[in-house]
C-alpha positions in Angstrom: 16.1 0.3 -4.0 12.7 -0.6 -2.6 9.6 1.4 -4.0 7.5 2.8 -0.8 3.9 3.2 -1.6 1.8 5.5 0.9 -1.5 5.0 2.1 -3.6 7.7 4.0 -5.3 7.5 7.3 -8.3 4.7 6.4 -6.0 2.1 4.4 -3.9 2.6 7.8 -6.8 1.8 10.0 -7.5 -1.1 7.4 -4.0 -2.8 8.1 -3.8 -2.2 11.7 -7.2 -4.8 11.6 -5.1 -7.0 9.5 -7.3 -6.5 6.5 -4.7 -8.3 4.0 -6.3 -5.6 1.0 -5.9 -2.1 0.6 -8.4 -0.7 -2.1 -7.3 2.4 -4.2 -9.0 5.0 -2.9 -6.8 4.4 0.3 -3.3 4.8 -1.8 -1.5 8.2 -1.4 1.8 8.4 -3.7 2.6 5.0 -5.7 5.9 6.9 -6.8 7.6 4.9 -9.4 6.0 1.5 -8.3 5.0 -0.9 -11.6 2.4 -3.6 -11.3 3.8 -6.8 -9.8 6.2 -4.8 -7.8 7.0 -5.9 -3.8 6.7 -2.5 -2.1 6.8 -0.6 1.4 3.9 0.4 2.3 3.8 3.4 4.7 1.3 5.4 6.8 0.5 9.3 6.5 3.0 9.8 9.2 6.0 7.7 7.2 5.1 4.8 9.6 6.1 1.2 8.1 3.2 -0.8 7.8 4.5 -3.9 5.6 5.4 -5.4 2.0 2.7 -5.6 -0.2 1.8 -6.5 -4.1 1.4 -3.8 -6.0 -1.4 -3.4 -8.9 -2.0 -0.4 -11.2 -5.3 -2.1 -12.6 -7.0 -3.3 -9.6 -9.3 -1.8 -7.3 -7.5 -3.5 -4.7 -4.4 -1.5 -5.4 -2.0 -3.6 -2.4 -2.1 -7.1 -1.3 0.1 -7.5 2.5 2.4 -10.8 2.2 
């Protein structure tokens, strides 16, 4: 099962201008996503936006691949 991760309007924006980062102020709902994990992430609207690194600790919280 892959672990979605969902990002609200601004970290949208932020990947549609193929900023690589998203900071975490911009994460939604991590669910049950653990540091280090490859995860879906997803617009306000359930959109797919791409696979990202996922990090509890940072303050960039997603990192596209």
């Amino acid at each position: 099962m892959t672990v979605s991760v969902k990002v609200n309007k601004r970290g949208a924006a932020r990947a549609k201008a193929r900023n690589l980062w998203i900071y975490r102020s911009d994460v939604v709902d991590t669910s049950s996503a653990a540091p280090g994990d490859v995860v879906r992430v997803t617009g306000p609207r359930g959109e797919l936006i791409g696979s990202a690194l996922y990090s509890s600790r940072s303050q960039i919280s997603l990192r596209f691949l």
